[in-house]
LUMVOBA-937185 format. One record per residue (C-alpha): x, y, z. Coordinates in steps of 0.25 Angstrom, whole numbers, plus 5000, padded with zeros to 4 digits. Layout:
<rs>
XYZ...
</rs>
This chain:
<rs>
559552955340559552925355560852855360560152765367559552715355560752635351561052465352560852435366559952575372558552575374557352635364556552715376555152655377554352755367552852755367552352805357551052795351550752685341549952695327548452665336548952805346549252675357550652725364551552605363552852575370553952525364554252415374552752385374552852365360554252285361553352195371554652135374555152095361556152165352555652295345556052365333555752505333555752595321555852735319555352795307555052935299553752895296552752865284553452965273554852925273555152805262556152755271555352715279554152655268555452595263555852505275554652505282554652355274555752315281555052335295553752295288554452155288555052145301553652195307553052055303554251975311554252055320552852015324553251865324554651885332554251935345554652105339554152205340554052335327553852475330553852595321553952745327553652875320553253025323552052985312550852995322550052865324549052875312550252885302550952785308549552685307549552715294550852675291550852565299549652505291550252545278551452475282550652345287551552355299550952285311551952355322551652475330551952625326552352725335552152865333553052975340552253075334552853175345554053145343554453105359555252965354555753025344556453145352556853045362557552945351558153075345557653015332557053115324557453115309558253255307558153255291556653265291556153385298554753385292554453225298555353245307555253085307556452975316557452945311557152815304557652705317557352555319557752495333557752375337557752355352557452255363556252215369556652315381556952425371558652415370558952445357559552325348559852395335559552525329559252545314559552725309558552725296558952865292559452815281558652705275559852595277559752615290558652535293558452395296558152295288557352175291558652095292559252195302558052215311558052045311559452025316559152135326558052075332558551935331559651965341558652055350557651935351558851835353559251925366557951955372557551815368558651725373557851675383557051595372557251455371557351395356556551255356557451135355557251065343
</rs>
């Protein structure tokens, strides 16, 4: 992985193109609201059907707490709508189907040489892209939970929302 990919460095501004064929930012999508972003092999590893619930379930809070979800492959975009819908996930998918952000990251997966998928990684960053946390899936317990994702994302809204006054009673 990239050095600059750790707590307190910057995810570059990757564009690529969403499940429609649209090219989408990720600070357009991060609107200026926290982001989690998640790297993953694609539609074939059980890994990823297997915890796909988990982010399933923090997709629909997300849409009620001012967060945005992401999900990036190398699949192309029809793959990626298709699993999307299977899914019933609302957020966009990104396809790298070239392979540019995933050289850039230095995130491809070196065990799987057919796929040659990322490595499995969920970040959670910042509405202006600076990393918060970073999540290694390659092995399965790896990966965030719902619980970890929360408390992540409770302390980024905290910061980048201080400037929110809570109603008096």
């Amino acid at each position: 992985m990239h050095a600059n990919l750790s707590p307190g460095g910057s995810l570059p501004d990757l564009a690529p193109t969403d499940h429609n064929g649209v090219v989408r930012s990720l600070s357009e999508l991060a609107g200026g609201d926290p982001l989690v972003v998640h790297f993953y092999r694609g539609w074939f590893c059980p890994k990823e059907r297997a915890w796909s619930p988990e982010l399933l379930a923090l997709g629909e809070r997300a849409e009620v707490a001012y967060t945005g979800v992401v999900s990036i492959s190398v699949d192309p975009p029809d793959v990626e709508a298709a699993l999307r819908a299977g899914m019933g996930a609302r957020w966009p998918f990104l396809s790298d189907q070239d392979r540019t952000a995933q050289a850039e990251l230095d995130l491809l997966e070196h065990t799987d040489t057919e796929h040659r998928p990322y490595v499995p990684t969920v970040f959670v960053l910042c509405p202006d892209l600076t990393v918060y946390s970073v999540y290694n899936g390659y092995w399965f317990w790896g990966r965030p939970s719902v619980a970890d994702l929360w408390r992540d994302l409770r302390e980024v809204t905290r910061t980048v929302r201080s400037d929110w006054e809570v109603p008096s009673p």
